[in-house]
DRENRO-999042 format. One record per residue (C-alpha): residue number from 1; residue in one letter; x, y, z. Coordinates in steps of 0.1 Angstrom, whole numbers, always signed. Layout:
seq; type; x; y; z
NUM; A; X; Y; Z .
...
***
This chain:
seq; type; x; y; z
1; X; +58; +178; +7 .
2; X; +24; +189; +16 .
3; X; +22; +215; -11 .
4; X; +35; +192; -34 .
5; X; +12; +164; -31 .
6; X; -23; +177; -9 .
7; X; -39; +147; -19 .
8; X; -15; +121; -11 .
9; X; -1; +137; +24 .
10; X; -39; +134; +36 .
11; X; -39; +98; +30 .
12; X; -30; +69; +51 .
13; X; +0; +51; +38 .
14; X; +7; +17; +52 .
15; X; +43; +13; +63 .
16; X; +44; -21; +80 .
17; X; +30; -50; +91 .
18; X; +16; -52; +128 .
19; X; +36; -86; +131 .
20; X; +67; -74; +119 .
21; X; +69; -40; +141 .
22; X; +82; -53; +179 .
23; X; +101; -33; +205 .
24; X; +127; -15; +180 .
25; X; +120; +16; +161 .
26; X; +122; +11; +124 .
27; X; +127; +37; +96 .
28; X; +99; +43; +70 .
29; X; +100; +66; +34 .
30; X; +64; +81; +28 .
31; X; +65; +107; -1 .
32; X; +100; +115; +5 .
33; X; +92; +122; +47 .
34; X; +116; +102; +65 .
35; X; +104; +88; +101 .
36; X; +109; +65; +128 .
37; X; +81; +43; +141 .
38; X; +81; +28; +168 .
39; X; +57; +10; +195 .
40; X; +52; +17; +231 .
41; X; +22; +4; +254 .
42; X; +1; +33; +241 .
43; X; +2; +21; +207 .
44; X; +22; +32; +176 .
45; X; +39; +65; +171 .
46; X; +61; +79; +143 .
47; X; +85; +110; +145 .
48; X; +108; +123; +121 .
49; X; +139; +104; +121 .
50; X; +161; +126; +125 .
51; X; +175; +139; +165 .
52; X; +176; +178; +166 .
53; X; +209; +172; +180 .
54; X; +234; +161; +159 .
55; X; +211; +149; +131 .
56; X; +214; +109; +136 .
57; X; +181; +92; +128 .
58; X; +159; +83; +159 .
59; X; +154; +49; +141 .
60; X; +190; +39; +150 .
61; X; +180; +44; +190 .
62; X; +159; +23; +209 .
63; X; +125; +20; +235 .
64; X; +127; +28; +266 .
65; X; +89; +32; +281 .
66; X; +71; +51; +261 .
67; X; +102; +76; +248 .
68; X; +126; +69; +215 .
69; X; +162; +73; +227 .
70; X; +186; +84; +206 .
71; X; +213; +60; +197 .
72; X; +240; +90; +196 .
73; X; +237; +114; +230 .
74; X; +206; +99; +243 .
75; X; +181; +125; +243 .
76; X; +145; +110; +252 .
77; X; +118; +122; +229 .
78; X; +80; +114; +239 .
79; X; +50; +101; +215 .
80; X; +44; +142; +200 .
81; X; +80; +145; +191 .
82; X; +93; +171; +225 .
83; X; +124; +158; +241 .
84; X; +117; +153; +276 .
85; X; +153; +141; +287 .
86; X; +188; +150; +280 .
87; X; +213; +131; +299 .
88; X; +243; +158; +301 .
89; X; +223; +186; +312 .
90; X; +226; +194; +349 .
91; X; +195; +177; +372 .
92; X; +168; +205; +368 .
93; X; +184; +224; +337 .
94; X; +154; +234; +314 .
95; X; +152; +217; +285 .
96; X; +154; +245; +254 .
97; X; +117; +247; +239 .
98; X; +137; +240; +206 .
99; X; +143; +204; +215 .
100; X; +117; +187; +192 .
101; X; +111; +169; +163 .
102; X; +80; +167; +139 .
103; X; +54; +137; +147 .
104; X; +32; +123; +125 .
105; X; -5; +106; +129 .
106; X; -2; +68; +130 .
107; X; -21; +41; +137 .
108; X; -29; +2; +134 .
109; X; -58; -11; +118 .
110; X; -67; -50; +95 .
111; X; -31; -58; +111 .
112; X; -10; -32; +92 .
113; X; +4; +2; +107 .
114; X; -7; +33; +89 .
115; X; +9; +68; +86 .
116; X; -2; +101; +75 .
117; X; +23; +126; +67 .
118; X; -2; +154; +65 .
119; X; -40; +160; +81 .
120; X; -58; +131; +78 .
121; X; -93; +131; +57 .
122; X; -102; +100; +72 .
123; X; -102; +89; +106 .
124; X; -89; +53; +97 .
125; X; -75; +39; +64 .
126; X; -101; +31; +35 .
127; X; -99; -4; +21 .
128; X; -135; -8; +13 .
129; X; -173; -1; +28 .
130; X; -170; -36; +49 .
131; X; -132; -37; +55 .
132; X; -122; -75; +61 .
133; X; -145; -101; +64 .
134; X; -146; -123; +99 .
135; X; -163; -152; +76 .
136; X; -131; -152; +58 .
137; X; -98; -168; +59 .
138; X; -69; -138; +55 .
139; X; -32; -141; +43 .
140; X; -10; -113; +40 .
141; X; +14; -110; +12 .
142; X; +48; -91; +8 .
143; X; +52; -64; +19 .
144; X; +70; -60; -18 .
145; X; +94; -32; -27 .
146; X; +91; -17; -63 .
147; X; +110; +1; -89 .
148; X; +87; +21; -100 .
149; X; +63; +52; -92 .
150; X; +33; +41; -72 .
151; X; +7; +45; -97 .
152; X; +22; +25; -121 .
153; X; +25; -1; -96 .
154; X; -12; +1; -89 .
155; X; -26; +5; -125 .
156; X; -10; -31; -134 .
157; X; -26; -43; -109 .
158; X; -57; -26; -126 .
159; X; -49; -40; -157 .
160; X; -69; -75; -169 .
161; X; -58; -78; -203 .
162; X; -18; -85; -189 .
163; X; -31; -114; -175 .
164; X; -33; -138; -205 .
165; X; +4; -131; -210 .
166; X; +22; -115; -184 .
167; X; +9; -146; -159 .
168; X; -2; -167; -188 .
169; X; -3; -205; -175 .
170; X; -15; -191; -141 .
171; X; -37; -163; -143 .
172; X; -46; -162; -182 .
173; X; -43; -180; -211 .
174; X; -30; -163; -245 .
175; X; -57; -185; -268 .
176; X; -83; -170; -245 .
177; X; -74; -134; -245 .
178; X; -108; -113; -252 .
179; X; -123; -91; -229 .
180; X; -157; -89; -231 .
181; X; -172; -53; -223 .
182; X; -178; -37; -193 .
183; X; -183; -3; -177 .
184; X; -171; +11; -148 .
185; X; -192; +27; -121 .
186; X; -188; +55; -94 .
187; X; -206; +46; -64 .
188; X; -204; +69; -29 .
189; X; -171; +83; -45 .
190; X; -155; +48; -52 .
191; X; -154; +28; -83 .
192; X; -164; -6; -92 .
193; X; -162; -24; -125 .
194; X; -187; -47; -141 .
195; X; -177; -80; -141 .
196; X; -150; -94; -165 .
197; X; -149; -131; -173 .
198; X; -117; -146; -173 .
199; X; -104; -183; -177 .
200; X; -75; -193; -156 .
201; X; -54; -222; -160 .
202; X; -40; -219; -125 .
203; X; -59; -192; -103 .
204; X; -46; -192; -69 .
205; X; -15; -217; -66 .
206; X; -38; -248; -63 .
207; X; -28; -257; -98 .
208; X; -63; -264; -113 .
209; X; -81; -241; -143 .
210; X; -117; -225; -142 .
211; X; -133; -201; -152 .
212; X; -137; -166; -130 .
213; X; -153; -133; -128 .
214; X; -131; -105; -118 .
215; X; -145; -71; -100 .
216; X; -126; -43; -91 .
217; X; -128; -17; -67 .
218; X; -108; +18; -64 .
219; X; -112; +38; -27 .
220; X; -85; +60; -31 .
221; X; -57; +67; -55 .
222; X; -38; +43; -38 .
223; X; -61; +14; -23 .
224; X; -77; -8; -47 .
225; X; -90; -47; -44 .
226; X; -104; -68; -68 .
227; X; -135; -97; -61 .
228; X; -128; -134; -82 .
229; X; -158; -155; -82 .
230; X; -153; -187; -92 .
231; X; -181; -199; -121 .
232; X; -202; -229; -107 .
233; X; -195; -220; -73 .
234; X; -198; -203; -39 .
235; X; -159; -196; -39 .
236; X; -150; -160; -34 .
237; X; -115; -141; -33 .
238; X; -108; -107; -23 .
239; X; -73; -97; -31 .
240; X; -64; -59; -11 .
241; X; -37; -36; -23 .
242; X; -21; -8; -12 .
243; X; +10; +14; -22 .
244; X; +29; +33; -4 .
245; X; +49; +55; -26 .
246; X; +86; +60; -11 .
247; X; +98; +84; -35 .
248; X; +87; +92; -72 .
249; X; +100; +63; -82 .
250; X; +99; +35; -58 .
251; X; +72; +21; -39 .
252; X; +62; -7; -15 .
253; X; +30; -30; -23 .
254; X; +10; -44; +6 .
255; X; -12; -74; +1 .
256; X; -40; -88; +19 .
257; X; -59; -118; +2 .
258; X; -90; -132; +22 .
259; X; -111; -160; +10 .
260; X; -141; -183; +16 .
261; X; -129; -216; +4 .
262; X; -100; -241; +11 .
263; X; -94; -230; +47 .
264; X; -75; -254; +58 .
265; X; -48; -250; +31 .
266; X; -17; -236; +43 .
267; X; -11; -196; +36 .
268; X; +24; -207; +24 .
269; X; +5; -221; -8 .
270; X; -13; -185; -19 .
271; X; +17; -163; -6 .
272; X; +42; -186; -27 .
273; X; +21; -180; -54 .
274; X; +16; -150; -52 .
275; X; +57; -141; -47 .
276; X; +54; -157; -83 .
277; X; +30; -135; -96 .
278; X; +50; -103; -82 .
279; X; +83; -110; -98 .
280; X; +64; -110; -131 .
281; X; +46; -80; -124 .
282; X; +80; -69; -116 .
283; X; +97; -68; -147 .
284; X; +69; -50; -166 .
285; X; +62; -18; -141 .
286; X; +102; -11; -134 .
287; X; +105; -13; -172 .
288; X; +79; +11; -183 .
289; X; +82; +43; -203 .
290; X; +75; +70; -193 .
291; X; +89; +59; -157 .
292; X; +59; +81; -140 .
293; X; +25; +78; -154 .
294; X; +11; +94; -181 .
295; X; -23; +119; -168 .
296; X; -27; +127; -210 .
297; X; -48; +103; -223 .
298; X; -36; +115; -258 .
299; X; -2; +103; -247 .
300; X; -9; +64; -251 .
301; X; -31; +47; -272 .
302; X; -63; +27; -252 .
303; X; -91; +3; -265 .
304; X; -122; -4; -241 .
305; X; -105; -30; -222 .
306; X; -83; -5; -210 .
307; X; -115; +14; -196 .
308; X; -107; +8; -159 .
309; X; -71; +22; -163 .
310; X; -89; +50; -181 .
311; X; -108; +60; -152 .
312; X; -83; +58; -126 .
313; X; -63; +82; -147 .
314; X; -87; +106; -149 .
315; X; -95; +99; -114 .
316; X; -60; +106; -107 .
317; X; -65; +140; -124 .
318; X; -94; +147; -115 .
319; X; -83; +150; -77 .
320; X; -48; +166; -82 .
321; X; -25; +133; -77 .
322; X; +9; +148; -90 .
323; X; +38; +124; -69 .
324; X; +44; +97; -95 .
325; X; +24; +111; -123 .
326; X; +36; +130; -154 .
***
């Protein structure tokens, strides 16, 4: 998988919430790797799921300390994948040097737990030069599972002329469809757009209309956010997204939205909103053609609103991204 994808298998993927990962394993698909994560009092850990045994996956066993028992023979493994226990061996019998399974980095950070399937580049996930704000209220949305090939997934999101139809009533409205022009900048390896005006009837869930300025950001091929500042005022939102691509052709978004204003509404009101905004997303990226996304920009045709989309092809390219790409 490695040789397939060198870019992708040195990135960290996020494969669950903090909150939603307690005292039993769970099983996790990064670019096709299978693996059991699990948490012990040294942190999080993920192994391949599958016992060296009798191939049952680890994920079906359970935590015991800091080892993953298997559910089937109970053999121990420890936090680097060595089995340090087998139950019907003699007390004292060696343990064959063979008994082990692959481990993978893993870690927690902004309340998500990452994986890299390869070596990582970074020593913690990239969502940003600031990461989240403490001045800020955060909600996290979904995680959300997707029909569709990761960078599809996050070129939508990429995408501000979909807005006016695709969420028209909420995020865009049809009789105010222009783009005005805008360029799109690298800065310390990451890319930022100018600013993009955009009226909204409905921005956030809060069911009033203003007008907004969208900036987006791209840190890796899959982590990207984009800034709304709301004309008139001091409001800011940062919406956070990250894909982790399961196979070619189905993928998981994460979501974090942080904000400076209304802080004492409940997060039920943006994630609700936002569950409304992903199930329209939903039926546009699981029903493109080609299924994986097009690297030739002579394959589709693109105006200048489509510059940002533009650029994170080529960037896609330009780095050697080939899982989900055609």
């Amino acid at each position: 998988m490695q040789e397939m994808d060198p870019v992708l298998s040195a990135l960290w993927h996020p494969v669950a919430l903090s909150s939603s990962l307690g005292d039993q394993p769970i099983s996790v698909e990064v670019l096709g790797v299978r693996a059991a994560v699990f948490r012990t009092a040294r942190g999080v850990h993920a192994l391949r799921d599958l016992c060296i045994h009798r191939g049952v996956p680890l994920s079906l066993g359970k935590v015991k300390g800091d080892r993953l028992v298997c559910a089937y023979h109970g053999w121990c493994y420890d936090s680097d994948g060595k089995c340090v226990h087998i139950p019907s061996l003699p007390e004292g019998a060696a343990i064959p040097s063979k008994a082990k399974t692959v481990s993978y980095a893993c870690q927690e950070a902004y309340g998500i737990v990452w994986m890299c399937v390869g070596e990582p580049i970074d020593p913690v996930p990239t969502i940003g030069t600031e990461g989240l704000r403490a001045d800020f209220a955060q909600v996290y949305m979904g995680p959300y599972e997707v029909a569709a090939a990761a960078p599809r997934v996050v070129e939508n999101f990429l995408d501000v002329s979909h807005l006016m139809y695709v969420h028209e009533g909420l995020l865009g409205d049809s009789e105010h469809a222009e783009i005005n022009d805008y360029r799109v900048h690298e800065i310390n390896g990451a890319l930022r757009t100018d600013e993009i005006e955009v009226y909204q009837p409905d921005p956030d869930g809060r069911g009033f209309g203003v007008t907004t300025f969208y900036t987006y950001h791209i840190y890796h091929p899959m982590s990207v956010s984009l800034t709304k500042r709301i004309q008139g005022s001091e409001d800011v939102f940062h919406l956070y997204l990250f894909v982790l691509p399961h196979s070619k052709e189905k993928s998981t978004a994460f979501m974090i939205m942080e904000r400076n204003y209304a802080l004492d509404e409940p997060n039920e009101t943006f994630v609700s909103f936002q569950d409304i905004l992903l199930e329209q997303d939903r039926l546009i990226v699981e029903n493109q053609k080609p299924e994986l996304l097009p690297l030739d920009l002579q394959a589709e045709l693109h105006l200048r609103c489509d510059r940002l989309s533009i650029a994170y092809r080529k960037l896609l390219q330009n780095v050697g991204v080939t899982f989900g790409t055609a």
